[in-house]
N, C-alpha and C positions, 0 to 999 in steps of 0.2 A: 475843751477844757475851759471851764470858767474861770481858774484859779491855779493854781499850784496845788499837784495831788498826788497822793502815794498809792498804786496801786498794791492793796494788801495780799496777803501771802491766800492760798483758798483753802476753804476747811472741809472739803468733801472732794480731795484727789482722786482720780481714778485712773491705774494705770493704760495705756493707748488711748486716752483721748485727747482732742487736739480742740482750740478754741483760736476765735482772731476776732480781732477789737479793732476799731477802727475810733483812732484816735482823731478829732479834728481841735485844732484851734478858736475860738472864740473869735470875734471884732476884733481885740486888742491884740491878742496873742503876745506871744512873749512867756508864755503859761509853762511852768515844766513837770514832769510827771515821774517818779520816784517810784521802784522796788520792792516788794517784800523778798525779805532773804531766799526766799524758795523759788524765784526766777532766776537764773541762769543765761548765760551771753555769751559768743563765742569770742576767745579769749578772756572770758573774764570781766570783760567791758559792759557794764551796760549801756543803752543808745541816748544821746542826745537827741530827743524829737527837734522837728519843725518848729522852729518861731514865728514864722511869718502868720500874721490873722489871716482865716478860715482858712489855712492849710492843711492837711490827712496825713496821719502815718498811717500803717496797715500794719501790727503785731500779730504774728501767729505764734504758737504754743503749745507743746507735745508734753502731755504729761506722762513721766516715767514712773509712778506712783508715789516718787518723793518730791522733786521736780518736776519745775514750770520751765521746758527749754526753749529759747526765746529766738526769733530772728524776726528784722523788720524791715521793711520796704518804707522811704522817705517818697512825702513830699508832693502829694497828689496834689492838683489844682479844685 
């Protein structure tokens, strides 16, 4: 993340497919990364990434053909 970013909502859903992003931190870090309504969290929550510069979350994604179902793994070196 260079910046502060909203990942947006995707406009070609297709039910059972799964995607994963691999989110890293910039130098500075501190960078946070924002939702389109069509991602989903367990309980509700979405996640606060990793602050710390050049550090990785790892998002994975199951799409239900309306939903983006989300869970992540913090904090790779």
């Amino acid at each position: 993340l260079g910046g502060n970013r909203t990942l947006a909502n995707p406009t070609k859903k297709r039910a059972g497919a799964s995607f994963v992003l691999l989110v890293t931190q910039d130098g500075t870090g501190t960078r946070t990364l924002a939702y389109g309504t069509d991602y989903k969290w367990a309980d509700g929550v979405a996640p606060i990434l990793t602050t710390t510069a050049s550090r990785k979350d790892l998002l994975s994604f199951y799409c239900d053909g309306t939903n983006m179902i989300g869970s992540v793994l913090y904090d790779y070196a």
